[in-house]
Backbone as CSV, one residue per row, in Angstrom:
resi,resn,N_x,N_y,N_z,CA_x,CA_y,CA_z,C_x,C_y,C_z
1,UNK,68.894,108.913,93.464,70.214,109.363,93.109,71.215,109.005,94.215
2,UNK,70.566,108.994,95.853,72.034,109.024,96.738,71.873,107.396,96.935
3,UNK,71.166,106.656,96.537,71.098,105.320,96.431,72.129,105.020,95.329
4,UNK,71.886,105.540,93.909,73.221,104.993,92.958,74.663,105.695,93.304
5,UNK,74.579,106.799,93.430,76.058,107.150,94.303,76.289,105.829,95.190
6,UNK,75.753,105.931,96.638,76.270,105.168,97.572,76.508,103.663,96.912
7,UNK,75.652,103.015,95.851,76.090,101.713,95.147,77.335,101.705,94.622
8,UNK,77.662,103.165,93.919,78.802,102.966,93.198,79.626,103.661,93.991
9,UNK,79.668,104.398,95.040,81.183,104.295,96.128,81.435,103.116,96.350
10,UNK,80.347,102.376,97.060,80.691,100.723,97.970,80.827,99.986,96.988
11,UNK,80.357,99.747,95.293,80.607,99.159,94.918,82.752,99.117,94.305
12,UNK,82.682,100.652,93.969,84.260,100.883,93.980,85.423,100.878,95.046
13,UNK,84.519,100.755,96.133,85.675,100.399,97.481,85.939,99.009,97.686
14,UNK,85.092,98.382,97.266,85.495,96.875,96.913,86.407,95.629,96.334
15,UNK,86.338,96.706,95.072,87.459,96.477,93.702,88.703,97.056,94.112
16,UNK,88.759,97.825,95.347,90.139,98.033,95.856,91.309,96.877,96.200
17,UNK,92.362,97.481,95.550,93.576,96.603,96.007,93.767,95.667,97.258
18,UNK,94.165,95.129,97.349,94.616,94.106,98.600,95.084,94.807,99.756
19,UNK,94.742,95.047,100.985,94.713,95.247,102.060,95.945,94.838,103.015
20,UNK,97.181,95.718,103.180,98.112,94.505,104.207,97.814,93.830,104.997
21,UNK,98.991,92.627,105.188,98.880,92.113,106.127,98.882,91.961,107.345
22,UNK,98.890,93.734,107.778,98.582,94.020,108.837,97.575,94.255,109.867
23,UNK,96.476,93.532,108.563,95.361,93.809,109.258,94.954,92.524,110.581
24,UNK,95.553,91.990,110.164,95.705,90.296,110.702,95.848,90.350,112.431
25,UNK,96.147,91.198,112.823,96.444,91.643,114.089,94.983,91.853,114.795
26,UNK,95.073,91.560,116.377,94.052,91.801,117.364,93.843,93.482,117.641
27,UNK,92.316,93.839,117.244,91.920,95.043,117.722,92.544,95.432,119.032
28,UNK,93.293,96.855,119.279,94.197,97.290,120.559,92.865,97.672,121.135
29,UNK,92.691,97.678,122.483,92.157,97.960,123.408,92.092,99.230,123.412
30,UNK,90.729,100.304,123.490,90.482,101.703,122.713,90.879,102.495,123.806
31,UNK,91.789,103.607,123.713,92.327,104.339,124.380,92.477,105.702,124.083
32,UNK,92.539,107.153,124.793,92.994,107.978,124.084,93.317,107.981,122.908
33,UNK,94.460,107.631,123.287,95.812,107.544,122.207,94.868,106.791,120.963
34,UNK,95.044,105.886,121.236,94.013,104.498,120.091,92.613,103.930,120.112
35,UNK,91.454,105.387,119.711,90.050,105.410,119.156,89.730,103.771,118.998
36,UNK,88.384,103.686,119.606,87.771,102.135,119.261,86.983,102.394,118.304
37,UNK,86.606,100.926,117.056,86.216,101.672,115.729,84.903,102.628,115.857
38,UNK,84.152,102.891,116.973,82.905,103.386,117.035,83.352,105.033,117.076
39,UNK,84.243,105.129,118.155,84.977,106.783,118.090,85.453,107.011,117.014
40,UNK,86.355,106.122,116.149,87.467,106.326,115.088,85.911,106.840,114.074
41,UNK,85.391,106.214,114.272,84.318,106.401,112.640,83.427,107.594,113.066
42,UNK,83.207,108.014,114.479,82.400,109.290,114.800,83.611,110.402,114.489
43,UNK,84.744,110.480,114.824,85.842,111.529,114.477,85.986,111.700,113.292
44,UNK,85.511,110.601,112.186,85.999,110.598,110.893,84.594,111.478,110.151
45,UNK,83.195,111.047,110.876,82.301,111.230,110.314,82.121,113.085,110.405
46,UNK,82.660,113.330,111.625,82.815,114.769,111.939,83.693,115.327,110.807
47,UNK,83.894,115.176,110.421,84.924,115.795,109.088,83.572,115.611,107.622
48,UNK,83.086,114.747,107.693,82.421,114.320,106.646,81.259,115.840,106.785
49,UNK,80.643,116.043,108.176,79.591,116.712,108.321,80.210,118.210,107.897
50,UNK,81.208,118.293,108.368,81.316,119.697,108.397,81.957,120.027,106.766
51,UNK,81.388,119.217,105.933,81.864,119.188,104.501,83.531,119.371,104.341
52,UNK,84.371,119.272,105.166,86.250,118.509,105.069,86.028,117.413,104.639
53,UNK,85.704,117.335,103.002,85.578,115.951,102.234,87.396,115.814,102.218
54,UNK,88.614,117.162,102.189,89.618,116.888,101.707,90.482,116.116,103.052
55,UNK,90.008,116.527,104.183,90.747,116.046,104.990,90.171,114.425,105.784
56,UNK,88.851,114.564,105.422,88.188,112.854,105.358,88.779,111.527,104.581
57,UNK,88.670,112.165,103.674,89.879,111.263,102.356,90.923,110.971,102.745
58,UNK,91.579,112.150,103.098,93.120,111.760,103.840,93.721,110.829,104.936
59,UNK,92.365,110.571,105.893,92.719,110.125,107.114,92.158,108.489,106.271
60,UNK,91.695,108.028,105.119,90.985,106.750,105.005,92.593,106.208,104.557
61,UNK,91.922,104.937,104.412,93.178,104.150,104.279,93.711,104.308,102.744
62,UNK,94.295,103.730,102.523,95.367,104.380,100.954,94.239,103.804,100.360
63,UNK,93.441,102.429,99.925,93.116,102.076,99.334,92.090,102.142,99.257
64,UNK,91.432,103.318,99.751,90.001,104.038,99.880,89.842,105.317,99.168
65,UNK,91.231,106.190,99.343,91.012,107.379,99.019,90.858,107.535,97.497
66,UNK,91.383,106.990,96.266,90.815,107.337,94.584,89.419,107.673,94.522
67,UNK,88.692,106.022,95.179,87.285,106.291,95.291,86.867,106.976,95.864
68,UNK,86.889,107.061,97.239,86.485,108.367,97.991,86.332,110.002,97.101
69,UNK,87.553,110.267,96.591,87.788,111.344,96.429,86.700,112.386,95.493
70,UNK,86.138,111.778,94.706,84.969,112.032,93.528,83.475,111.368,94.383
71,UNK,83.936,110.346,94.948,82.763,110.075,94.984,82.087,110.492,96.723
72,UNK,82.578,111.279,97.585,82.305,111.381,99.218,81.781,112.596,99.042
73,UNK,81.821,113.238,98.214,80.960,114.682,98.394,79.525,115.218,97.552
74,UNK,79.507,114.269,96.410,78.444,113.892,95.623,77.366,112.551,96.642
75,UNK,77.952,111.778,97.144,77.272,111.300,98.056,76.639,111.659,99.112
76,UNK,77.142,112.635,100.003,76.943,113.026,101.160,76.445,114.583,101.225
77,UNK,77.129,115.362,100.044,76.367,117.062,100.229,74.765,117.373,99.710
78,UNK,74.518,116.478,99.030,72.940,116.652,98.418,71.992,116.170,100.292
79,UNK,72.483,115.433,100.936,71.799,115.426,102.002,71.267,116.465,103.251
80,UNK,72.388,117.282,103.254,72.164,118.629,104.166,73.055,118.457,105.643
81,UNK,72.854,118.933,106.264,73.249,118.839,107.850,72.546,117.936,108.597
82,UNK,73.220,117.036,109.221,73.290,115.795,110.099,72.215,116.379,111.426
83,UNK,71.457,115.933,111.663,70.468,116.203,112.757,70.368,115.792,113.836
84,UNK,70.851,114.305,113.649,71.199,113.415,114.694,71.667,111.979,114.188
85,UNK,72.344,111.237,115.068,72.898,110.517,114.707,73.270,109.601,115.969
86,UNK,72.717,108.343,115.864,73.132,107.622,117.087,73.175,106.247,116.156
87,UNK,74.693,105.831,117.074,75.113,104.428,117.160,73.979,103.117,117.127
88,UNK,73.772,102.745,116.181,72.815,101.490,116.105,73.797,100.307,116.200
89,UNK,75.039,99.886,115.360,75.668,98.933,116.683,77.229,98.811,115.593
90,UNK,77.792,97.957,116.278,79.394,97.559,116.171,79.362,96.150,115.747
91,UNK,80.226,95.695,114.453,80.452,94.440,114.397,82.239,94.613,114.033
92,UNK,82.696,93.510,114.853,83.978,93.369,114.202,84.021,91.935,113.894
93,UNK,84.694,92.076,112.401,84.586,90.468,111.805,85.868,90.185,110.999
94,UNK,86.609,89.292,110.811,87.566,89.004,109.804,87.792,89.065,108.052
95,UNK,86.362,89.414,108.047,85.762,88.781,106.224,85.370,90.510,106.330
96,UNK,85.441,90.661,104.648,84.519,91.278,103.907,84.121,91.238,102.892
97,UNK,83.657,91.252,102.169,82.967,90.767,100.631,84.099,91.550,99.819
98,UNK,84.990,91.006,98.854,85.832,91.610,98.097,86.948,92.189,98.487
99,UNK,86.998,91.476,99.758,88.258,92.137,100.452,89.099,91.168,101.248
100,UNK,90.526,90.996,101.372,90.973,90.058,101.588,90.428,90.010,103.066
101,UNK,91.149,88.710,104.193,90.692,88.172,105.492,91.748,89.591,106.039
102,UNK,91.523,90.170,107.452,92.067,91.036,108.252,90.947,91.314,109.308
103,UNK,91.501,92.651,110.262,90.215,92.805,111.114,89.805,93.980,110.921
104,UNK,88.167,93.748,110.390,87.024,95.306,110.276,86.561,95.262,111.233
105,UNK,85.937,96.496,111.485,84.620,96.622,112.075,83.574,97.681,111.070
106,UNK,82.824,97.256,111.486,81.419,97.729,110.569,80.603,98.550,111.536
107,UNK,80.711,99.561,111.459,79.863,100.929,112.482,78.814,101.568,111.907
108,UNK,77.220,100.755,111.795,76.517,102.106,111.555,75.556,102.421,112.700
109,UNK,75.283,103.484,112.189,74.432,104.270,112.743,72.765,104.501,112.065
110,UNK,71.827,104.991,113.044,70.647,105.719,112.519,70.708,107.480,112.388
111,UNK,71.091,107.596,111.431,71.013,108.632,110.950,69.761,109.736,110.536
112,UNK,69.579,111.147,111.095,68.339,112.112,109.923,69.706,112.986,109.762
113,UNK,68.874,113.530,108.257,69.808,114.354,107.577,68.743,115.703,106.944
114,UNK,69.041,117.164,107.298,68.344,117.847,106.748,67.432,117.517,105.162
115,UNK,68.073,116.993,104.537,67.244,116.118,103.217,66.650,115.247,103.395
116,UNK,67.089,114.421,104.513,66.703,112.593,104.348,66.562,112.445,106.093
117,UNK,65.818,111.571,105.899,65.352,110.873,107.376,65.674,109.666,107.119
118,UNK,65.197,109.205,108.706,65.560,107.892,108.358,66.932,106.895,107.492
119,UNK,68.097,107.450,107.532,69.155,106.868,106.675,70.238,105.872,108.150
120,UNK,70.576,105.075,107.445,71.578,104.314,107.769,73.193,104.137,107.632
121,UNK,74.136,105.133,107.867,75.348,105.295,107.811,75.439,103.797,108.416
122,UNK,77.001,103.720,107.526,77.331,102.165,107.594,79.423,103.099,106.886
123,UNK,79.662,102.957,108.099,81.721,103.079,108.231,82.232,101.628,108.451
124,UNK,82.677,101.099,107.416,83.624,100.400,107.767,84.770,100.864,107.827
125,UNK,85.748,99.584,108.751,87.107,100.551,109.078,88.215,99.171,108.963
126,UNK,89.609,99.380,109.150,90.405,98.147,108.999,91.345,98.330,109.984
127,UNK,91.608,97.614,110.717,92.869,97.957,111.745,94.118,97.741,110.765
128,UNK,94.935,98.610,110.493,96.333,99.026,109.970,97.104,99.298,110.855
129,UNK,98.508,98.494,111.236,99.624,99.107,112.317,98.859,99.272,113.349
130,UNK,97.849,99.104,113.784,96.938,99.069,115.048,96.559,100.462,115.220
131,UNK,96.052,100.495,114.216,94.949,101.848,114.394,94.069,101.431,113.817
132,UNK,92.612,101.777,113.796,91.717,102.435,112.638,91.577,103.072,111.406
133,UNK,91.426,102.693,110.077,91.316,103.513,109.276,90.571,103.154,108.300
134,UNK,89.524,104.038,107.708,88.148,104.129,107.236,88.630,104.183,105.854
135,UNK,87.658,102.488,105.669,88.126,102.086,104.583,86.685,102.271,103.436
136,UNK,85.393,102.047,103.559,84.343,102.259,103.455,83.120,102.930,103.916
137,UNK,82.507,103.636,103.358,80.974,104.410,103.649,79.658,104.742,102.934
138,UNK,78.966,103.954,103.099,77.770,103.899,102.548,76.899,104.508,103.119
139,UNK,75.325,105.219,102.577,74.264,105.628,103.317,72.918,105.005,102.586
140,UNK,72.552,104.177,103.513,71.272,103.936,102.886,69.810,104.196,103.594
């Protein structure tokens, strides 16, 4: 079941609208002020854990949140409480499958989850106006 959820979030974050052209811009150098995508997606994921599906949604980018909204809490609450969670690695790339050229980064992690072991959180994110903002999330 959290296998066809997570297909059909990532598959509906995909079919999302076109992305500005602001993504086109060089990742800012991570600061306080401006989270690098590995913090931006641990701050975001902290909202996810503590079940603030409403305020998780909010912070994703416009063209995340429809899907998100039905589909981030049916995905993620059948799992339980987050147990641990460490950074398995960072990619930032120009491309994404179904999504115009800009700059992502792709943050997952190794994840256990009171339900599930062994899972693979996977945040993508898009630099907008030179921030971060979480455009995709899958768990596999």
């Amino acid at each position: 079941m959290t296998r066809l959820l997570a297909a059909a979030f990532a598959a509906s974050l995909l079919a999302l609208p076109a992305i500005p052209a602001a993504l086109a811009q060089t990742p800012p150098a991570p600061s306080a002020a401006q989270p690098g995508p590995d913090d931006r997606a641990k701050q975001w994921l902290t909202l996810v854990d503590d079940g603030n599906y409403a305020d998780s949604v909010r912070q994703m980018g416009p063209q995340a949140k429809k899907a998100a909204a039905a589909a981030l809490p049916a995905l993620r609450a059948p799992l339980g409480a987050v147990s641990n969670r460490n950074l398995k690695d960072v990619t930032l790339t120009r491309t994404r499958p179904g999504m115009p050229a800009g700059q992502y980064a792709v943050v997952r992690y190794d994840s256990n989850f009171a339900h599930k072991s062994g899972a693979v959180e996977t945040v993508t994110l898009a630099l907008t106006k030179g921030a971060w903002a979480v455009v995709g999330y899958r768990i596999d």
